[in-house]
N, C-alpha and C positions, 0 to 999 in steps of 0.2 A: 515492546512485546512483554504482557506481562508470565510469571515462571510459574507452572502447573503442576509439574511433576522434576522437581530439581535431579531425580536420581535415574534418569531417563535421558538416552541423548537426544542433543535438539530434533531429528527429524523422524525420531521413529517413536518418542513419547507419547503419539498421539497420531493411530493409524487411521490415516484420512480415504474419504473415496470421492470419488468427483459424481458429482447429483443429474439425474436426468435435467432436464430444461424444465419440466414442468415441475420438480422437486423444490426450487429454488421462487422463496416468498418472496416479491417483492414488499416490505416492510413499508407500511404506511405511520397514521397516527399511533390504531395498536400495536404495531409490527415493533415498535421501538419497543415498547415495555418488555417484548422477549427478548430482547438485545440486554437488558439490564436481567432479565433473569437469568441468564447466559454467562453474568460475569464482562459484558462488557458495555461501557458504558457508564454513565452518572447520572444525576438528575435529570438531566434534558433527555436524558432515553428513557427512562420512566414513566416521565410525563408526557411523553412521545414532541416531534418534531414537525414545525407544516413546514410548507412549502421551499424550496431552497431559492435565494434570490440569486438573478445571473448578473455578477457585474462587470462591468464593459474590461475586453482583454488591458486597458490598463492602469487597470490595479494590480498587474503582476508585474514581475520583475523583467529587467531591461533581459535578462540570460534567457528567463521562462518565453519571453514575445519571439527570441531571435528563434528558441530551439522550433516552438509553433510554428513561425515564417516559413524554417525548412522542411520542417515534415509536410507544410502541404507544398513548398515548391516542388519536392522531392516526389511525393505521393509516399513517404515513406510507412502510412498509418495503412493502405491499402486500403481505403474505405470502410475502418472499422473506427469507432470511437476509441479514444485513447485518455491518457492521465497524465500529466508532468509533474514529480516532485522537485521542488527547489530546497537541495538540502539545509544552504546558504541561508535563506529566507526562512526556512519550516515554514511552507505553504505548499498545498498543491492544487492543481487547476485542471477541472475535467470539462471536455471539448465533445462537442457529438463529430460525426466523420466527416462533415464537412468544413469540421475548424472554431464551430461556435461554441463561446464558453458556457459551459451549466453551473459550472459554480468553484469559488473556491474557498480551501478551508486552511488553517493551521495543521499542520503535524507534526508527532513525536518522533524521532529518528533513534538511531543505534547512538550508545552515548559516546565512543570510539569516531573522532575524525578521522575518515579517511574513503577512498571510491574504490577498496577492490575487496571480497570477502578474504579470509584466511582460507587455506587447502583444507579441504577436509572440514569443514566447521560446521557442515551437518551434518554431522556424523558424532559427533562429540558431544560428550556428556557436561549440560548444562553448569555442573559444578568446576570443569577446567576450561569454561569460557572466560577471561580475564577480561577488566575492562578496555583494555587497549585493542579485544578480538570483537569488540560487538560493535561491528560496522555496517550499514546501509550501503550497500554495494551501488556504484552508478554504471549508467547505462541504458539500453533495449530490451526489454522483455516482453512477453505473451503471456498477457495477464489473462486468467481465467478460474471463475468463482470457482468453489468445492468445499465440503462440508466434512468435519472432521469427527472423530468417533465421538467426539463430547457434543457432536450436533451444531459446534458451529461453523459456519459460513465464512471464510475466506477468499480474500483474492490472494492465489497465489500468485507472485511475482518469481521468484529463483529460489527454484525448489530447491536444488542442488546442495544450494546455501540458507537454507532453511528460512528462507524470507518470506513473509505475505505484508499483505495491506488489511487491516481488520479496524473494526471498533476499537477506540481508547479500553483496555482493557484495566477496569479498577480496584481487581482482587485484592491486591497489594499496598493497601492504606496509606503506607510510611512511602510510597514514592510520588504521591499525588499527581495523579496524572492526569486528572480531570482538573486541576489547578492550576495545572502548565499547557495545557490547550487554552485555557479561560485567559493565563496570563498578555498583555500586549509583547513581552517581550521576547524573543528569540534564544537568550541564552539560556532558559532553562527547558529545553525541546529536546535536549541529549538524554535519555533513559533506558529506550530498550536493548534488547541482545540484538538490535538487528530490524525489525519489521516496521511496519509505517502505522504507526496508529491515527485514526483518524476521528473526529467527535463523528459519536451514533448517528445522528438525524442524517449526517452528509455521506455516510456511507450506507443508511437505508432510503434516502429518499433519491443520490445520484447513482452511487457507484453499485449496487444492486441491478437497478434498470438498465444500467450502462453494459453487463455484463452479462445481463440473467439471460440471453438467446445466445450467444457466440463469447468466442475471446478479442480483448480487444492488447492496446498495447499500452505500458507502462513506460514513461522515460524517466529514469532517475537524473538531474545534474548533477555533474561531478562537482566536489570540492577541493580536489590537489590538483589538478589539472584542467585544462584549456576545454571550452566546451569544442573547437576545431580539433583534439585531442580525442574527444572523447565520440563525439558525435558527425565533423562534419567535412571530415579528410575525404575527398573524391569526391563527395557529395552524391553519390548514388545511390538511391535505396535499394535496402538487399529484400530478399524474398521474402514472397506474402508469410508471417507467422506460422498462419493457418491455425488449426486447434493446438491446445498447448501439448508439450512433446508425453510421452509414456512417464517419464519421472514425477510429472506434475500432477499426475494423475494416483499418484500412490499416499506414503504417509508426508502430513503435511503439519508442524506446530503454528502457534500464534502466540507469541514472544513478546 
């Protein structure tokens, strides 16, 4: 999550509304280049993005296939399209409702190990967020796009905790972040305060259409903890989402 307004707390720096259905562009070839005039994004948003290729569920990780298997044994997605972050991996994989992969990408995470946010950490002012407090929270969420006073486009995941899913955000020069999505490696995906950043093309060409009519759901894996821990105790799915709650609906940053 790249820092906008460091003298503003994370969740209210930047007072977000949630966009009618028809508000929300699905982003094509030009649709990227506004992603880069936005602030978010690199060369590949620029020069815009085609087609995303789908490949077969496995090229994801042994944790990301088991979590898949259960949400549809389960019906835990309710028939809406969903997302899986593998912290572990820095990858995530988007699935239409009936389980099929659309694509998957690298992402940045909170530089902070750990699966639960701090109390209060959307509420707090950017400058006493330490780096041991900027963590990617694991879990279930009800993921739903909205658009924030600077006009961009988010997927909210835990408003609460001031988290979304956005474009690689690349205001911030000195922390390259379009270098560490580019990179093969894993270890350098620890950056933000928190949020999931993803390269432009794959969040205008998947996660856009994936979202732009309803909410769908996001799973985070955990990384301290057992995915039976985190995910798969009773094994019964809890209640439909439905649209995201009244919090996710108000100010939202992109960290």
């Amino acid at each position: 999550m790249a820092v906008f307004q460091a003298h503003a707390s994370a969740r209210n720096r930047a007072a977000a509304r949630k966009p009618h259905a028809t508000g929300v562009q699905v982003l094509g070839l030009g649709g990227a280049a506004s992603l880069a005039a936005l602030g978010f994004g690199g060369p590949a948003a620029a020069q815009g993005g085609g087609a995303i290729p789908r490949p077969p569920v496995a090229e994801t990780s042994t944790s990301l296939q088991a979590l898949r298997t259960w949400v549809l044994a389960t019906g835990d997605n309710h028939g809406r399209p969903f997302v899986i972050v593998d912290k572990i991996d820095a990858r995530v994989a988007a699935f239409d409702p009936a389980g099929a992969m659309l694509a998957s990408a690298p992402v940045l995470l909170g530089l902070a190990r750990g699966d639960d946010s701090p109390a209060g950490i959307g509420d707090r002012a950017l400058a006493s967020i330490g780096p041991e407090d900027r963590i990617t929270p694991a879990g279930r969420f009800a993921g739903e796009l909205g658009e924030n006073l600077a006009g961009r486009t988010v997927l909210w995941v835990d408003y609460d905790a001031a988290i979304s899913l956005h474009p690689v955000a690349t205001a911030v020069v000195s922390e390259r972040r379009q270098a560490r999505l580019d990179s093969p490696a894993t270890s350098d995906n620890r950056i933000s305060y928190g949020c999931i950043n993803v390269p432009a093309d794959f969040y205008s060409a998947v996660v856009l259409p994936m979202f732009r009519d309803a909410p769908g759901v996001v799973y985070v894996l955990p990384e301290t903890r057992s995915l039976d821990a985190q995910f798969f105790h009773g094994t019964a799915a809890p209640a439909d989402p439905g649209r995201a709650s009244a919090s996710l609906q108000g100010d939202s940053p992109d960290l």
